[in-house]
N, C-alpha and C positions, 0 to 999 in steps of 0.2 A: 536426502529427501527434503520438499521445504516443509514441509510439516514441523522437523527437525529443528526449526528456526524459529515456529513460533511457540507463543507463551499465553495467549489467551484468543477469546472467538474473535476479536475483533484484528487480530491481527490475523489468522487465518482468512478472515474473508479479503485482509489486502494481499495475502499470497495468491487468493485464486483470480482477483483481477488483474496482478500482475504478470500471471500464468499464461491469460488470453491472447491465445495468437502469437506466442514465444517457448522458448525453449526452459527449462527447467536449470540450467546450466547457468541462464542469463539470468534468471531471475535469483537465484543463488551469491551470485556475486553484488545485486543489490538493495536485496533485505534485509543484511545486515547493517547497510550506510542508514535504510533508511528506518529500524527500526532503533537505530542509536539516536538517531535526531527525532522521532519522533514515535516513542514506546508504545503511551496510551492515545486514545480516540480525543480524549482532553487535551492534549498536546497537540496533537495535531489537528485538530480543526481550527486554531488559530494560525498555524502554518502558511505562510506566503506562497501560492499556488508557482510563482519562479523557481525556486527554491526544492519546492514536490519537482517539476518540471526536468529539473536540472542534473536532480537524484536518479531519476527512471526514464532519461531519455536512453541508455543505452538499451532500454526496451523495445523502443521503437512505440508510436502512437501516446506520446508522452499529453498531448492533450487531451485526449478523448479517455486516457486513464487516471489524469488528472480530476477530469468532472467526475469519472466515474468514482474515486476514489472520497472526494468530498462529499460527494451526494451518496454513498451507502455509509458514511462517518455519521452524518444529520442523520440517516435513517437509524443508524446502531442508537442513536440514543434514545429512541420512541421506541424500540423492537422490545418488544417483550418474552423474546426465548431466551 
């Protein structure tokens, strides 16, 4: 399961964008690459959006989960849950 893979909320919410419109199999095989380069929300929101791109294109919709994926990082940091 990818639940199995993460370690705190914020990495959950990029298993469930990762999740969108793909397979559980596929995203499996890239949460690991990309939670080694980029663990915390702090880390990664300086991250080079090529880079994010290049990690989860074998997802398929590598840009539109790239924005997505920036823009709920800026939001984690204002969330108050």
């Amino acid at each position: 399961m990818v639940q199995q893979q993460v370690e705190n909320k914020w990495q959950h919410f990029v298993g469930v964008i990762c999740l969108n419109l793909t397979t559980r199999q596929q995203v499996k095989r890239v949460l690991p690459t990309f939670f080694k380069l980029w663990p915390t929300p702090e880390i990664f929101i300086d991250a080079e959006e090529d880079d994010v791109k290049e990690v989860i294109k074998p997802l398929g919709m590598m840009n539109v989960r790239t924005t997505r994926l920036f823009r709920m990082t800026h939001d984690y940091f204002t969330w108050d849950g």
